[in-house]
N, C-alpha and C positions, 0 to 999 in steps of 0.2 A: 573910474573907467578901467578894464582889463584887457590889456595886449593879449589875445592869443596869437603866439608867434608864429611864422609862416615860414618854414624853413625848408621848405621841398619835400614834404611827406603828408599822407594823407588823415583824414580826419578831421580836418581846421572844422566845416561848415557842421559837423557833428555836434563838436563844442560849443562854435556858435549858436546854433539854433538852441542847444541847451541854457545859453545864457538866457537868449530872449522869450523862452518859456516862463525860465523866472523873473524877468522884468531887469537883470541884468543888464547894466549897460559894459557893451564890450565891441572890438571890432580887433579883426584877424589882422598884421601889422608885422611886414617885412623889411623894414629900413630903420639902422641900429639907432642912427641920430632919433629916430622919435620916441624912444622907450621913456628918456627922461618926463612925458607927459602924462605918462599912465601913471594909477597907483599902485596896481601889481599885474603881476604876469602869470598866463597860465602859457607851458611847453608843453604841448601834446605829442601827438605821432605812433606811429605806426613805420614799422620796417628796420633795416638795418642799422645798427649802431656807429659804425666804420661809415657810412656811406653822411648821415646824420651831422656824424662831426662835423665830416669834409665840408659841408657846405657851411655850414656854423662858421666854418674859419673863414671859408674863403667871403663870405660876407662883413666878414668882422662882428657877427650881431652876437658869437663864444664874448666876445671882452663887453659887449652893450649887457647880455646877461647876468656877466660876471658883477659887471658896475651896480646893476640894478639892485642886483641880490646884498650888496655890499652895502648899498646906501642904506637898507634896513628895512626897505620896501617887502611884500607878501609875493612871494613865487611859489606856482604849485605846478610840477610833475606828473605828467598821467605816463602810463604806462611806458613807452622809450622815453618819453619827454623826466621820468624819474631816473630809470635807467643813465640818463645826460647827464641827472648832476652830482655821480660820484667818478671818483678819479680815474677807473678805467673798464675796460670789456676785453672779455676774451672773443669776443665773437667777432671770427673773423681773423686771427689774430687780434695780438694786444694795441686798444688802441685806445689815446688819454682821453678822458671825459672833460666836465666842464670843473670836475674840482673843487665845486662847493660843499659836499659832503666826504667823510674821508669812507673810503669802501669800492669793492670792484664788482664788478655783473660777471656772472659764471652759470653756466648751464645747469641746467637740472642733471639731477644726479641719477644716472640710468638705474646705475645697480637698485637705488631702492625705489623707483619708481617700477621697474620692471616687477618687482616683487610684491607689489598691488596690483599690478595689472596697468598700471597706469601707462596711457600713450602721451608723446610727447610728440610736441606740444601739451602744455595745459590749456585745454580752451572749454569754455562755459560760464556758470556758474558756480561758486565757492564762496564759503562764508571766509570772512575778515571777523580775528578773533581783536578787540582794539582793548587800547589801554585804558582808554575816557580822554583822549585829547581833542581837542574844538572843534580839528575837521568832521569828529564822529558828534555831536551835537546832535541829540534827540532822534538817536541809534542806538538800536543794541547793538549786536553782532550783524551784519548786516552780509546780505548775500550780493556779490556784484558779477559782473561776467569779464571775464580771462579771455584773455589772447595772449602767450608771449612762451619762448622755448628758454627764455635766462631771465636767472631771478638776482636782485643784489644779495651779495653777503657784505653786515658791517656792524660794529659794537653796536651792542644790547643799549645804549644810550640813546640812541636816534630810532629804534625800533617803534611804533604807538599801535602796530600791529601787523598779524602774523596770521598765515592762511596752511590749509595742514595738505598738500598733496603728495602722499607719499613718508613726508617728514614736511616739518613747518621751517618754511621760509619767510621772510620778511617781506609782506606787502604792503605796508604803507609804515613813512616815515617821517620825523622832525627832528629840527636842529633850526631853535632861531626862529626866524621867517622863513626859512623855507621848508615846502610840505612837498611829499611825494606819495604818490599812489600808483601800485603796479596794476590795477584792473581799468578799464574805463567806466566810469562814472555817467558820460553821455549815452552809455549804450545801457545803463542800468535802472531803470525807470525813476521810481518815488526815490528807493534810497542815493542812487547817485546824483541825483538833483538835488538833494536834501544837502549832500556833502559841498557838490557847488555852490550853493546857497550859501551854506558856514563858511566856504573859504572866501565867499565875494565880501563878508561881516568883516574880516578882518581889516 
C-alpha cells in the first residue's frame, strides 16, 4: 500500500488516479500517526516551497516523513514533493527542507537560459537523460512533461538523471530508498506510468 501524502497542495487525485490505472493499491493520507501502515510513500505537489514546508511542520507529518524514510521504507518525490527532500530553497527566501538528501533548490539560471531563448518557467516536454537506475526500468530516455521555475543542485552521487534546458540540470535522483523526480510522471502517459509502476515494485 502507498501513502500519497496530503499536505495542502494540489495534484493528490492526479497521482491517485495514476495509481489505480495500474492496479496500484494506494490511498491519499493526511495524519502523521498512520504512515507507520504503509509501505512507501509517494510526496507529490505542486506550488511553493516555503508555503509546503509550513504546513509539513505544522502538521508534524516533516518528522512522520523523516521516520518513514529512516526506517528504510521506499519514498519517491515528484516534482516540489522532490524538491522537499533536500535541505533547503531559495525560493522565497531560504527556507529548510525535509533534509533527507544533502543539496538545495535554486532557480534557473537566467543568463543561460535567456541565451537559448528559453522562457522561464520550464514547462512541457523534455527528455530525461537516466543513468539505468530501477525507477527507469524498461525506458530509454524517456520524455516526460515539466512544470517547475527551480531545479536542485547536489553531488553527482545522487544524480540517475539529468534533463538539458539550457545547460543540464538534475532531474531525477537516489540515495538509498529514496527516489526523486522533478517532472510529473501522472501527467506523462505510458512512460510516467511505466516509472510508477517500477517504483510501486520496490
Amino acid at each position: 500500500m502507498i501513502a500519497i501524502i496530503d499536505y495542502n497542495v494540489g495534484n493528490l487525485s492526479s497521482v491517485l488516479n495514476a495509481c489505480k490505472v495500474l492496479g496500484v493499491e494506494a490511498s491519499i493520507e493526511n495524519k502523521p500517526d498512520n504512515l507507520s501502515r504503509y509501505d512507501k510513500i509517494i510526496l507529490p505537489g505542486v506550488g511553493a516551497f516555503k508555503d509546503a514546508m509550513e504546513h509539513l511542520k505544522e502538521t508534524n507529518m516533516d518528522k512522520a516523513i523523516i521516520q518513514f524514510a529512516n526506517s528504510g521504507k521506499p519514498v519517491f518525490g515528484i516534482c516540489l514533493g522532490l524538491q522537499l527532500l533536500f535541505q533547503s530553497s531559495e525560493e522565497f527566501g531560504k527556507t529548510s527542507g525535509l533534509g533527507l538528501i544533502d543539496g538545495e533548490v535554486k532557480m534557473f539560471d537566467y543568463d543561460k537560459t535567456i541565451k537559448e531563448n528559453l522562457k522561464i518557467p520550464h514547462m512541457g516536454w523534455n527528455k530525461i537523460s537516466h543513468t539505468g537506475n530501477k525507477l527507469f526500468d524498461n525506458l530509454n530516455d524517456p520524455y516526460l512533461y515539466f512544470v517547475h521555475s527551480y531545479h536542485i543542485v547536489c553531488d553527482e552521487q545522487y544524480i540517475i538523471g539529468k534533463t538539458d534546458y539550457g545547460y543540464n540540470f538534475p532531474s531525477a535522483v537516489n540515495k538509498d530508498n529514496i527516489f526523486g523526480l522533478q517532472p510529473h510522471p501522472e501527467k506523462s502517459h505510458n512512460s510516467g506510468l511505466q516509472i510508477i509502476k517500477n517504483f510501486s515494485k520496490f
